[in-house]
N, C-alpha and C positions, 0 to 999 in steps of 0.2 A: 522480455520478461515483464511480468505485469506487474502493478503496484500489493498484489498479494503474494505473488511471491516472491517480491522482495521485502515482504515483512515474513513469509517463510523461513524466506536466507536470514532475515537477522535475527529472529529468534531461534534458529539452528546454533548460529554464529556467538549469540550469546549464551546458549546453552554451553556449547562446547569452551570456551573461554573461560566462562565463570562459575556457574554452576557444579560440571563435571569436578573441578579442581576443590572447589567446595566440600562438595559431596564426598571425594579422596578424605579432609581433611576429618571430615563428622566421623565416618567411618573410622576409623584406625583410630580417633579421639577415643572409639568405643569400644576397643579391643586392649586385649594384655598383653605384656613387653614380648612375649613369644609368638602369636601372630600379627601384631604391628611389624613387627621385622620384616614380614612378608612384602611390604609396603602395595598391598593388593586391593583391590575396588571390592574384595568379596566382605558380606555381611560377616560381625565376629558369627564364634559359637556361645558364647558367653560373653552377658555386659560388664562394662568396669565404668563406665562413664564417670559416675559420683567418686568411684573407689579412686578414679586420677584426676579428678579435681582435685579431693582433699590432699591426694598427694603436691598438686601443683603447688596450691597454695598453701599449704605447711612449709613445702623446700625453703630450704637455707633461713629457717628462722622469719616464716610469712613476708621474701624479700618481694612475691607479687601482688600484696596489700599496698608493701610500699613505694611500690615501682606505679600503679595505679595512682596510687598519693601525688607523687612526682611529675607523673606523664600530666594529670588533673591542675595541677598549679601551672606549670607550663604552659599548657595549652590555653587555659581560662586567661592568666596574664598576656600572654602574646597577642590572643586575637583582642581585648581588649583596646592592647596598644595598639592593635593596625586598625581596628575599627576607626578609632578617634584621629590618629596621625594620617593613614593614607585617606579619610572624608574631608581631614582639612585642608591636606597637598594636593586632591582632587579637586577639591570648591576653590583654591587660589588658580590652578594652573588653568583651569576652563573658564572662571572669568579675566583673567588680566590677559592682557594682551599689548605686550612690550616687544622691545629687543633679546630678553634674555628668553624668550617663551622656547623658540626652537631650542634653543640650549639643554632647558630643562626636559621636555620631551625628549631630546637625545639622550639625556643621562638618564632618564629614566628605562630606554630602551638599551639603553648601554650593559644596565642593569638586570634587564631579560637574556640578553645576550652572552653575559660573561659568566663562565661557570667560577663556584666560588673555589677557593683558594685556602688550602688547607693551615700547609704551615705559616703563611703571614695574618690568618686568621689568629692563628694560636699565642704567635708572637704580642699580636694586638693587643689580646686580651690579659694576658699575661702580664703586659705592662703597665694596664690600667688596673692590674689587681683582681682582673674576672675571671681568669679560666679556671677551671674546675667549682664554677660556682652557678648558682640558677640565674645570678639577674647576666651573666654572661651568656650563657644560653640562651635567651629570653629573646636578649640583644641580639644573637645571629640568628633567630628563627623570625624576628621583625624586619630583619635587613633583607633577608633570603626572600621574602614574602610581599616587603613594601613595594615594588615597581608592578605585580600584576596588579592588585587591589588598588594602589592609583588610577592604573588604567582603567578600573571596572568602575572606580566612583566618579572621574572625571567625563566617562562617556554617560554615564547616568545623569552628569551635573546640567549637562548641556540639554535635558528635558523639561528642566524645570526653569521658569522664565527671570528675568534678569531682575522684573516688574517686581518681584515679593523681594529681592537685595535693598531694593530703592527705596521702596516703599518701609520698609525694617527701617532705614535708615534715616526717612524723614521720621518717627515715630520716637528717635532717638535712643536705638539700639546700636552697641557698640561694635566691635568684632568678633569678640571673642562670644558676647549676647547671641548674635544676628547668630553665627553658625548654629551655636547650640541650643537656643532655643526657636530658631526658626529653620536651617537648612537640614540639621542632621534629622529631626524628625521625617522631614522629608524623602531622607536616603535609605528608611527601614525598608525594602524591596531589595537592594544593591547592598545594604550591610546583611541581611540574612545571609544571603548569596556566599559574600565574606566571613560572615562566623560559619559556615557547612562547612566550605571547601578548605579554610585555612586548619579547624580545629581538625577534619578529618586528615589533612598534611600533618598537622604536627603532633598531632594522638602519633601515627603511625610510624614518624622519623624515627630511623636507627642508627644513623651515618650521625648526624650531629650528635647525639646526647653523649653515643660512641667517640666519638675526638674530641667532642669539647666540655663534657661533663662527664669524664671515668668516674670510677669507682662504688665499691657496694650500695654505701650509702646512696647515694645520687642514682641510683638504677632508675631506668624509665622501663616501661612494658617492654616495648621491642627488645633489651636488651636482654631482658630477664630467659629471651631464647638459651642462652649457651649454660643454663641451669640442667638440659639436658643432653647436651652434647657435645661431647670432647672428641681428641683427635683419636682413638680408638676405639671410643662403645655412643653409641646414641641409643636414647629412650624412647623412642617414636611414640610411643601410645601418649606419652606423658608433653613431647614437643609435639605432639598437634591437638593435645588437648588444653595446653598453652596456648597456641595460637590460634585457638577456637574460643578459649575466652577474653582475649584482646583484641580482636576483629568485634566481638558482638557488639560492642558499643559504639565505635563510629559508623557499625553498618546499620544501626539502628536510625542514626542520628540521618545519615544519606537518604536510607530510606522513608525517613518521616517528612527532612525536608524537602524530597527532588523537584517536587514542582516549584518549591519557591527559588531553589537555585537556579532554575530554567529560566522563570520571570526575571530575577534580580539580573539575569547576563544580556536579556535581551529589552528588557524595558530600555535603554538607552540607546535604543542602535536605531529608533525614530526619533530625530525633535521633535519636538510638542509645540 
C-alpha cells in the first residue's frame, strides 16, 4: 500500500472514529425528546437546537453556568500548578546527576505505572480536611498529571545547553531567579504542549470530581450529565445537547492548539 493510501486509510479511520460519533451527537442535539429517542443518524423534521439549550442551561436552577464556573477554576488552578512544579522537577532532575537520580526517575515512572487508588485516596484527604473541597481536588488532579509533564519538561530540559545555567549564575542569579526568569521562558514550546493536553484532561474528568468533589454545589461539566438521566427515563435530545456544549470548548482549544502540542512533544527528543 502506498503512502496515499495510507493517508486514505487514516482519514477513513478517523472519519469513522470521530466524526461519525460526532455527527450522532449534533444530530439528535437537534431533535425533540420523541425522535431523540430513536437514537438514529436521520436528520430531525423540526429543529429544537436553541429550544434545548435554553433548557440545558435553565435545569436545576442554571447548575451548567455553575458547573462551567467549577470545571474553569479547576482546570486554570491545576495546570497552573503543574506548569510551575513539574518545569521545576524537570530543570532539577535533567541537570543533577547523583545517586538518587535513578530513584527519582523510577518514582516518577512508578507513578505512570500505578493506577490511582480510590478509597485511600479519599481517606487522605479526608484527614487533611480536603475532601469534598476544590483545593482537594486540585491536589489529585496535580498528583494524577505531575509524572507525565515531568517527563515532557525534563526531555525538553536536556535541549537547552548547561552554558546559560552557568553563565545565570556567574551573573549572580539565584535559584529560584535563574528558573524563572531565565529557564521557564525557555520552556514556552513544552509548557503549551502542558497547558492543551492537561486543561483538555481536566476540563473533561468525570471520575474524579465524581469521588472526590460530590455534591450540587461542587458540580463540574461532566457531572452535570445525570441532569438528564435516571434509571428509567433519559432525555436524549437534551443529554447530547449537553454534551455538545461541554465538548465545544476543549475542542476548540485542541484545535487551535495542535501544532504547538506536536512541537512542544517533539522539540526534546533531539539535543541541541
Amino acid at each position: 500500500m502506498g503512502r496515499l493510501g495510507l493517508e486514505l486509510l487514516g482519514i477513513l479511520f478517523t472519519i469513522i472514529v470521530f466524526w461519525i460519533p460526532f455527527y450522532f451527537i449534533i444530530v439528535n442535539a437537534l431533535k425533540s425528546t420523541q425522535e431523540s429517542a430513536d437514537l438514529s443518524l436521520a436528520l430531525p423534521s423540526t429543529y429544537h437546537l436553541w429550544e434545548n439549550i435554553m433548557t440545558v442551561v435553565q435545569a436545576r436552577n442554571y447548575m451548567l453556568l455553575r458547573a462551567f464556573w467549577n470545571s474553569s477554576v479547576l482546570t486554570i488552578v491545576s495546570v497552573l500548578a503543574l506548569v510551575v512544579l513539574c518545569g521545576m522537577a524537570g530543570y532539577v532532575m535533567q541537570r543533577r546527576r547523583d545517586r538518587l537520580t535513578p530513584t527519582l526517575d523510577l518514582l516518577i515512572l512508578v507513578g505512570l505505572i500505578i493506577p490511582p487508588a480510590i478509597v485511600p485516596t479519599i481517606w487522605v484527604l479526608d484527614g487533611m480536611g480536603l475532601f469534598k473541597t476544590m483545593p482537594g481536588l486540585i491536589l489529585v488532579e496535580v498528583a494524577l498529571n505531575f509524572p507525565f509533564c515531568v517527563l515532557l519538561y525534563k526531555g525538553f530540559m536536556a535541549a537547552i545547553p548547561r552554558e546559560i545555567d552557568e553563565a545565570a549564575v556567574i551573573d549572580g542569579c539565584g535559584g529560584f531567579r535563574l528558573f524563572f526568569n531565565i529557564i521557564l521562558p525557555l520552556l514556552q514550546p513544552v509548557s503549551a504542549t502542558v497547558i492543551v493536553l492537561c486543561a483538555v484532561t481536566i476540563f473533561n474528568d468525570f471520575a474524579n470530581p465524581l469521588y472526590f468533589l460530590p455534591g450540587s454545589a461542587n458540580v463540574t461539566v461532566q457531572t452535570t450529565l445525570y441532569n438528564f438521566k435516571s434509571q428509567y427515563v433519559t432525555q436524549w435530545n437534551l443529554l447530547f445537547t449537553n454534551i455538545l456544549l461541554i465538548t465545544i470548548p476543549p475542542l476548540l482549544l485542541f484545535l487551535f492548539f495542535n501544532k504547538r502540542i506536536v512541537a512542544g512533544m517533539t522539540a526534546g527528543s533531539v539535543k541541541g
